[in-house]
C-alpha positions as CSV (number, residue, x, y, z in Angstrom):
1,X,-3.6,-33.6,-13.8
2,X,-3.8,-34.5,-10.5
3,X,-7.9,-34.1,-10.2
4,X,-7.4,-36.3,-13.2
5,X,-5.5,-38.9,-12.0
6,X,-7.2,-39.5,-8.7
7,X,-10.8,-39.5,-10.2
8,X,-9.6,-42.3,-12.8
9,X,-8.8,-44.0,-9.6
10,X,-12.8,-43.8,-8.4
11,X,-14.2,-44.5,-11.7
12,X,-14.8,-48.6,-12.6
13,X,-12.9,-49.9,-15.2
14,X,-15.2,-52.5,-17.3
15,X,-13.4,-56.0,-18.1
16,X,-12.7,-56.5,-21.9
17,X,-14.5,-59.4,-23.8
18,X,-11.5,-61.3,-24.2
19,X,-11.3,-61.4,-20.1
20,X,-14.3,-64.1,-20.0
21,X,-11.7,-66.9,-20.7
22,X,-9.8,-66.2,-17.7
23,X,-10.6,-66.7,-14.1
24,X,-14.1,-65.6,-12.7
25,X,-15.0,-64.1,-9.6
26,X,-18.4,-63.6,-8.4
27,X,-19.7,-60.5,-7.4
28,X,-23.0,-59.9,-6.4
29,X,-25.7,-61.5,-8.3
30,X,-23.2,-61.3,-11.5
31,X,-19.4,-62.6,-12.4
32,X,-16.7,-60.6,-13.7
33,X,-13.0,-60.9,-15.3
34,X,-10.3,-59.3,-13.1
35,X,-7.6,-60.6,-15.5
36,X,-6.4,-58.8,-18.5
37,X,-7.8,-55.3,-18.7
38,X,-7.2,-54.3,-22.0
39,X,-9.0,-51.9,-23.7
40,X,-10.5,-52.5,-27.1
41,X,-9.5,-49.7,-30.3
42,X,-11.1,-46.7,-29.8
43,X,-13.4,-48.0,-26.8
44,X,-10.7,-46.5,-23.8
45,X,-11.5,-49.8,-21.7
46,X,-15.1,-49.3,-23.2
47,X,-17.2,-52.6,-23.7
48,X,-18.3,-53.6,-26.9
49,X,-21.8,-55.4,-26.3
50,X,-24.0,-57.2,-29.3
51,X,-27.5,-57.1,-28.4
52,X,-30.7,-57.9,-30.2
53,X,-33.3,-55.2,-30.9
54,X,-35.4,-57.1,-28.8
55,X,-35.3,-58.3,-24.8
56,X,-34.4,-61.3,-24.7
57,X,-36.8,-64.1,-23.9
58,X,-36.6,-65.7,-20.3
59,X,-35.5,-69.6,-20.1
60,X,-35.7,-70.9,-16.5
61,X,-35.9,-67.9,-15.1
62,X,-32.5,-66.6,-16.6
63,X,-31.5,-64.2,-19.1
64,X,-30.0,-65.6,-22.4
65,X,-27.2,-63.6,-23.7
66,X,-24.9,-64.1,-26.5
67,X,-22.6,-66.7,-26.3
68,X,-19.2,-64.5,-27.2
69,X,-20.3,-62.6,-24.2
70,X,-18.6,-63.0,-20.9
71,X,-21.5,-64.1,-18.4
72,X,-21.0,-60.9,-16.4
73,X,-22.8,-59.0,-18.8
74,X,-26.0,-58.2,-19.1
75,X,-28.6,-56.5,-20.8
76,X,-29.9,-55.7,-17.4
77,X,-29.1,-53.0,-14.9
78,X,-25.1,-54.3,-14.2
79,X,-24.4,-55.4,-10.4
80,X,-24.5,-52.9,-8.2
81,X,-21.1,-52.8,-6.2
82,X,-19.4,-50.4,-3.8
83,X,-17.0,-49.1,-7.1
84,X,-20.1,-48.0,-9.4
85,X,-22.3,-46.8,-6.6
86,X,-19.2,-43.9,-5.9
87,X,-20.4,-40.4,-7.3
88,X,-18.2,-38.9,-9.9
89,X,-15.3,-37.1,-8.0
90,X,-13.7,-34.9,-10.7
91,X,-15.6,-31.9,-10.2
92,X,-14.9,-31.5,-6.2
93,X,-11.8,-32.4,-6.7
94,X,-11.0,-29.6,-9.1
95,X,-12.6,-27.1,-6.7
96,X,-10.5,-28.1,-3.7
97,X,-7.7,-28.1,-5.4
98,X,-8.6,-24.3,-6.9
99,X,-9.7,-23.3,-3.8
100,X,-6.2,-24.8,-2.4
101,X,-4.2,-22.7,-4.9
102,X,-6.1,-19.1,-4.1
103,X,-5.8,-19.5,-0.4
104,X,-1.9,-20.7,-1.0
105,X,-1.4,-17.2,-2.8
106,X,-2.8,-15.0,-0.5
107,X,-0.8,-16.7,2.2
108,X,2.2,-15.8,0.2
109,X,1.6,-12.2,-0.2
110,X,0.7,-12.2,3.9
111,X,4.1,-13.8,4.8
112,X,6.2,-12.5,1.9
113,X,9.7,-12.7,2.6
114,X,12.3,-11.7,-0.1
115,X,14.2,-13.8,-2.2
116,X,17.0,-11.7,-3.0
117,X,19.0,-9.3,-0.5
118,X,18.4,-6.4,-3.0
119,X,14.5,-6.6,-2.2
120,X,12.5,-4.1,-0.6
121,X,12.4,-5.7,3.1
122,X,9.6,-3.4,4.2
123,X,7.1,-4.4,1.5
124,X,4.5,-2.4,2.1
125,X,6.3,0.6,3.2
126,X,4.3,0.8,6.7
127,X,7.9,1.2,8.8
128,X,8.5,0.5,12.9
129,X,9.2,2.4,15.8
130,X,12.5,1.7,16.8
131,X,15.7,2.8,19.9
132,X,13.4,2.4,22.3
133,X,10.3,3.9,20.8
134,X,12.1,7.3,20.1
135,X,13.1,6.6,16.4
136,X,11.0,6.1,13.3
137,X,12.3,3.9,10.9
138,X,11.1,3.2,7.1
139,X,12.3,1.4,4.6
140,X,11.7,2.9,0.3
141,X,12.7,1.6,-2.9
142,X,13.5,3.9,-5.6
143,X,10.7,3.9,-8.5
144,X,11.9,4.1,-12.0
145,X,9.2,7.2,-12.1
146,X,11.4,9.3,-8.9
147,X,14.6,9.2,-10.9
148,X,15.8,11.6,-13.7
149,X,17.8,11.4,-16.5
150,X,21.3,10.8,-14.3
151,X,19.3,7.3,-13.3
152,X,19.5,8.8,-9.5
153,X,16.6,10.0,-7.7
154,X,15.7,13.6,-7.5
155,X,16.0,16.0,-4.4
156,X,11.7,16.3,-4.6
157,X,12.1,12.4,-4.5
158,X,13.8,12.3,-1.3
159,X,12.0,15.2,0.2
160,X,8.6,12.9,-0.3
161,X,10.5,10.3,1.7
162,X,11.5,12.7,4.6
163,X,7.6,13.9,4.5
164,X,6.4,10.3,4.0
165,X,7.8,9.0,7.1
166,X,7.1,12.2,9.2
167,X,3.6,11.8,9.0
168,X,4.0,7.7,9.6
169,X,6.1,8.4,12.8
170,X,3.1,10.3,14.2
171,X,0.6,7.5,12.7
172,X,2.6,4.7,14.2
173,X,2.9,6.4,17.5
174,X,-1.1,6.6,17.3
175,X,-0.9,10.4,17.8
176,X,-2.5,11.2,14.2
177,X,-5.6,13.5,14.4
178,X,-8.0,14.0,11.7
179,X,-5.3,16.7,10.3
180,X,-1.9,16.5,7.9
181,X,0.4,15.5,11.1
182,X,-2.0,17.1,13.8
183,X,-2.2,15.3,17.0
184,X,-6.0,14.7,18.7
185,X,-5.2,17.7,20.6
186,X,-3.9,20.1,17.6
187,X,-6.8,19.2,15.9
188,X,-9.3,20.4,18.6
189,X,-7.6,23.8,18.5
190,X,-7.7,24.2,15.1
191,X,-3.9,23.8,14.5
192,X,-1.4,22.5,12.4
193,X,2.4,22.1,12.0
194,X,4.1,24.0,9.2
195,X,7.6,24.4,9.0
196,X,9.9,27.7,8.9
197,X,13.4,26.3,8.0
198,X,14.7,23.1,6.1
199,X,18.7,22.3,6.1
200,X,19.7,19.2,4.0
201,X,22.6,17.4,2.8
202,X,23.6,15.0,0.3
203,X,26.5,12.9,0.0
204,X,25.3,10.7,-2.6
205,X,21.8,10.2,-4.7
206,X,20.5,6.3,-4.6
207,X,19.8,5.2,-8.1
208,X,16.6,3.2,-9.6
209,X,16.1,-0.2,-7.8
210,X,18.4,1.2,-4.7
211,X,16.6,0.5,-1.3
212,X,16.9,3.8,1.5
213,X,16.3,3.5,4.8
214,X,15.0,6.6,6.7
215,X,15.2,7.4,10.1
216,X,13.6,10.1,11.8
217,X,13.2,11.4,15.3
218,X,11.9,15.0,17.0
219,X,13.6,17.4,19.7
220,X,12.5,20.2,21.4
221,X,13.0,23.9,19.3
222,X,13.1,26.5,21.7
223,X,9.8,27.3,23.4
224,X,7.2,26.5,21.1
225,X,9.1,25.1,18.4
226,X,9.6,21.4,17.3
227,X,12.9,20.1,15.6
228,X,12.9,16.9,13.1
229,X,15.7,15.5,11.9
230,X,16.3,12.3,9.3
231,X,18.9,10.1,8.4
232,X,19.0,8.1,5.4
233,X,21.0,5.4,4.3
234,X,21.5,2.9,2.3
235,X,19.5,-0.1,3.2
236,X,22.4,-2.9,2.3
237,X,25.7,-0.9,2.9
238,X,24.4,1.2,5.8
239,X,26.2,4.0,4.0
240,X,24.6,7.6,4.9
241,X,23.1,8.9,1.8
242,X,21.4,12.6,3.1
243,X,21.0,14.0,6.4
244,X,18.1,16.9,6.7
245,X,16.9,18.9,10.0
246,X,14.0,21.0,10.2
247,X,12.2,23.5,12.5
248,X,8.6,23.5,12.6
249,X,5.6,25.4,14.6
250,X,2.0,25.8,15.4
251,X,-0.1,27.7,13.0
252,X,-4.4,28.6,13.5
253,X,-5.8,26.6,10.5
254,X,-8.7,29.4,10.6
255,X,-6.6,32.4,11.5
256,X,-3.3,31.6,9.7
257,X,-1.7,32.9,12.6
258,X,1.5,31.3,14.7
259,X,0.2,29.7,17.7
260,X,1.9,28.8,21.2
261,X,2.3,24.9,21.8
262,X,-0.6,24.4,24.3
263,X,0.2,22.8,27.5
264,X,-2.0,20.0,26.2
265,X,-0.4,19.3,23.1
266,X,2.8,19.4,25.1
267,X,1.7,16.3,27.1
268,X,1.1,14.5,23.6
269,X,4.6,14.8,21.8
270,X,6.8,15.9,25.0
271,X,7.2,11.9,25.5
272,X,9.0,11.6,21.8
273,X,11.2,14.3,22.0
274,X,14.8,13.2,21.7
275,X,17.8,15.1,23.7
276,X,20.2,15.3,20.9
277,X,22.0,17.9,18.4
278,X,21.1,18.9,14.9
279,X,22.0,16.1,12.2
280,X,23.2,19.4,10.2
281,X,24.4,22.0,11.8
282,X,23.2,24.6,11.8
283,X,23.8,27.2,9.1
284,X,23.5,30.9,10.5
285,X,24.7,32.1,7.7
286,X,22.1,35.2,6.6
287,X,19.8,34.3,3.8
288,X,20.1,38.1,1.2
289,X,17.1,38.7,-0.5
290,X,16.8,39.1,-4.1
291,X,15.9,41.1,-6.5
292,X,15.2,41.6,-10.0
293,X,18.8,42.1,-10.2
294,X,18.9,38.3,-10.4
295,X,20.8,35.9,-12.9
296,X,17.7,34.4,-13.8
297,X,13.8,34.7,-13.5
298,X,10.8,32.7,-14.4
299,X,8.2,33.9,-13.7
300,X,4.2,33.1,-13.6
301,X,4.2,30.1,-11.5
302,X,1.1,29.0,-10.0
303,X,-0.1,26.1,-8.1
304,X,-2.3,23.4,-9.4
305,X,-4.9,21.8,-7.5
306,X,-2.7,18.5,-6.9
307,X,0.0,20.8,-5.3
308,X,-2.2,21.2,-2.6
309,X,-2.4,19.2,0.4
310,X,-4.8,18.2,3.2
311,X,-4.7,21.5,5.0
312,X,-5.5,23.5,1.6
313,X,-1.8,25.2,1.2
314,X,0.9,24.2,-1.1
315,X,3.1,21.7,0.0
316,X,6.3,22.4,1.2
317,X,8.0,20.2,-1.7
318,X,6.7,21.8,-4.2
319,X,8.1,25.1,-3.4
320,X,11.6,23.5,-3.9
321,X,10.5,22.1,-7.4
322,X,9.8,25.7,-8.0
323,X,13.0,27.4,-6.8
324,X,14.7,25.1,-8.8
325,X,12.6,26.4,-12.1
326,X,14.5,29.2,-12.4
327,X,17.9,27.6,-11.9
328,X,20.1,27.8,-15.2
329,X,19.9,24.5,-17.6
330,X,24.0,24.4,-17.6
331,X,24.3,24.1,-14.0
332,X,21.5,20.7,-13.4
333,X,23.4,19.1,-16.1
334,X,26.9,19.4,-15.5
335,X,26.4,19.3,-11.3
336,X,23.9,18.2,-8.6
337,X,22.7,19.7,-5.8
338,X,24.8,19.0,-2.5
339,X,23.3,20.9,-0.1
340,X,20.4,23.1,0.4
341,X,19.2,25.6,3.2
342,X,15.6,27.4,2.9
343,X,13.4,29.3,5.2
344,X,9.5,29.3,4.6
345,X,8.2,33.0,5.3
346,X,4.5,32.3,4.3
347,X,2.1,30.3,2.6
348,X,0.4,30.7,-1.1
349,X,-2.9,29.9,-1.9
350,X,-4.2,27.9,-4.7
351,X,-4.6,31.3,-6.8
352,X,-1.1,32.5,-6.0
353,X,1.1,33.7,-8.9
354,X,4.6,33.4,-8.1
355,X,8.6,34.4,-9.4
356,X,11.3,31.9,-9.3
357,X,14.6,33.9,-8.8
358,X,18.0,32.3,-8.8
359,X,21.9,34.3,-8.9
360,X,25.0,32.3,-9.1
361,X,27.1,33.7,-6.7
362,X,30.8,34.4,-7.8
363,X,30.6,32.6,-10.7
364,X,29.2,32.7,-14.3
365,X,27.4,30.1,-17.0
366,X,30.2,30.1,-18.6
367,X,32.3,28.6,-15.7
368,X,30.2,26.0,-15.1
369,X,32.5,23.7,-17.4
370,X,35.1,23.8,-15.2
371,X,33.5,21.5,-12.6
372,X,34.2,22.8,-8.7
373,X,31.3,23.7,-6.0
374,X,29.2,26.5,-6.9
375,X,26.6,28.3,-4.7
376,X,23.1,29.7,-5.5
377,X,20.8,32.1,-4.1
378,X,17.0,31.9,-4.4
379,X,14.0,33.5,-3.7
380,X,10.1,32.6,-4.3
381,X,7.7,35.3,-4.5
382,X,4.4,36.5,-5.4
383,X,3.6,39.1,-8.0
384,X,3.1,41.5,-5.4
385,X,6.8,41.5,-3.9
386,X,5.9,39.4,-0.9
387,X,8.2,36.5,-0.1
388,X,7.3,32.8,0.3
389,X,10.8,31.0,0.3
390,X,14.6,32.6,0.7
391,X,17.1,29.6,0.0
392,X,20.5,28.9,-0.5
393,X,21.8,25.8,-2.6
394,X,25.1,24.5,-3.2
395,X,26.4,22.2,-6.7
396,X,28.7,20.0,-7.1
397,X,30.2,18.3,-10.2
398,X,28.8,15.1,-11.3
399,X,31.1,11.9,-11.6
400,X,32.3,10.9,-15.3
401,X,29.9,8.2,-14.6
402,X,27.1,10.8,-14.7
403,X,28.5,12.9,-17.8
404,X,28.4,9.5,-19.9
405,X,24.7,9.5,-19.0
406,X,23.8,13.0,-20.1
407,X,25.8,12.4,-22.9
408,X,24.1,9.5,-23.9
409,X,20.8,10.9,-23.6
410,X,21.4,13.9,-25.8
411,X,23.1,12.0,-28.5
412,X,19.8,9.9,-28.5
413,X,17.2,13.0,-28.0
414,X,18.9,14.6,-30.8
């Protein structure tokens, strides 16, 4: 409308017939009517002209037109002014105008800002370094695909975040190597982090549409270990939603073999490392192995080639997908998982077969009814006996809230 408007503005507007009787102004060889400009039926300020077949004959040099014409007309070429001699405007305007709109658009999405407080404020998930550089800090919302039937997200949802911003606290720091978390260094020496024990802890499980913030930051394990601890929280409240703490080291990508921290290496991370305790503290509590004694089994688990990650092992979330195979149906309906401990013994290939093994301890399936805390044992292993993950979990009830869910979603399954 607006190309519209301003090209009708460019565009001369020929004087009506009915104009002649008014006054005349003179321009160029020519006169026209300036005074009522009226357009005829069905002309749109068009001008009606009755002409003979024929051109008409010359007297004194003149051209003889009709006499119910105004003078200004002619049979001729018409004056040439400034007005008709202006090219036709519509079709640059319209592409300024488009080009206008694009370039608005994309400098929207480059400065978005959100219009509502529940709005992701990290849009593009890319986090900051923050407390002076020693503290990683991202910002997730929670997908309508990472939550389950309770409308909260799952445990392997919030273990993606911790892993998420792990790696993007190395990125940001510009310490990422051509490697899953390997520094320059690590990945001249052929090595890569892989982590031997996991604590986490729960206090509450965001729903669909909640907005976490994660902070993460990493001590000094002993000799040639590495500690990395997270804190989440809710991104409007600042309520703390899960606090985890884990212990990593240095394996030989080639030799699968533990490695030493190399003095080099050292000199890359020692600069991040934070002087402060455990998030969670620490649980020496001895992890019992299982065996076929168990509760429950399932077995023939194996790995799929999307469980794998960059360094050609399964991912460490995965294994806690799989511990949880094996956990009875009773218990993930009527509680959640509160807190979890696991240690990581060894890796699995992508041809691994494994056994999910889980025993309620003290309790029965039966009991589960009567709400409480419960604790579970676990253990992941391959067919052969050897162990890949000993864990302990803990359950607690979920709120009425929660039971009028599940309750819901059964009615409407059945």
């Amino acid at each position: 409308m607006v190309a519209t408007a301003v090209t009708a503005s460019f565009i001369p507007v020929v004087p009506s017939p009915d104009s002649g009787k008014g006054k005349q102004t003179q321009l160029g060889g020519g006169s026209a009517s300036l005074s009522g400009l009226q357009p005829r039926n069905g002309l749109c300020g068009g001008l009606q002209v009755k002409a003979n077949a024929h051109a008409p004959p010359k007297v004194n040099d003149t051209v003889k037109v009709e006499d119910d014409l105004p003078s200004s007309s002619s049979l001729t070429h018409a004056p040439r002014t400034f007005i008709n001699q202006l090219p036709d405007w519509s079709m640059l305007l319209a592409a300024i105008t488009t080009a206008f709109l694009a370039a608005e658009k994309q400098w929207m999405m480059l400065d978005w800002k959100p219009r509502r407080p529940d709005m992701l404020v990290d849009p593009f998930g890319i986090g900051k370094i923050v407390e002076d550089g020693l503290v990683f800090r991202q910002n997730f919302s929670i997908r309508s695909y990472e939550i389950g039937a309770d409308k909260t997200a799952s445990i392997e949802t919030m273990m993606n975040h911790l892993q998420e911003t792990a790696l993007n606290h190395v990125k940001t720091a510009g310490l990422l190597g051509d490697g899953f978390g390997s520094t320059p260094e690590m990945c001249k020496k052929n090595l890569i982090w892989v982590v031997t024990k996991m604590q986490v802890v729960v206090d509450r499980y965001p729903k669909w549409g909640d907005v976490v913030q994660v902070d993460t930051w990493v001590s000094a394990s002993g000799k040639n270990g590495m500690r990395r601890d997270w804190l989440v929280r809710d991104a409007q409240t600042g309520e703390i939603l899960t606090r985890a703490s884990s212990v990593w080291v240095m394996m030989n990508k080639v030799t699968r073999k533990l490695s030493k921290i190399p003095e080099e290496v050292r000199g890359e991370i020692g600069t991040y490392f934070v002087d402060s305790a455990p998030v969670v503290e620490e649980d020496k509590r001895k992890l019992s192995k299982l065996d076929d004694s168990a509760n429950f089994i399932r077995t023939g688990l194996s790995p799929r080639w999307s469980d794998l990650d960059v360094n050609q092992h399964v991912n460490n979330v995965k294994y806690i997908g799989w511990i949880l195979e094996s956990a009875p149906q009773p218990l993930l309906e009527s509680h959640e998982l509160c807190a979890m401990t696991l240690e990581y013994r060894r890796e699995c290939g992508r041809n691994s077969v494994l056994d999910s093994l889980t025993d309620i301890s003290g309790a029965n399936v039966g009991s589960l009814a009567d709400g409480g805390l419960f604790e579970c044992r676990h253990l992941l292993r391959l067919e052969d006996g050897a162990e890949i993950v000993r864990g302990r979990t803990e359950w607690r009830s979920k709120s009425a809230n929660n039971f009028g869910v599940l309750s819901q979603v059964s009615a409407e399954s059945t």
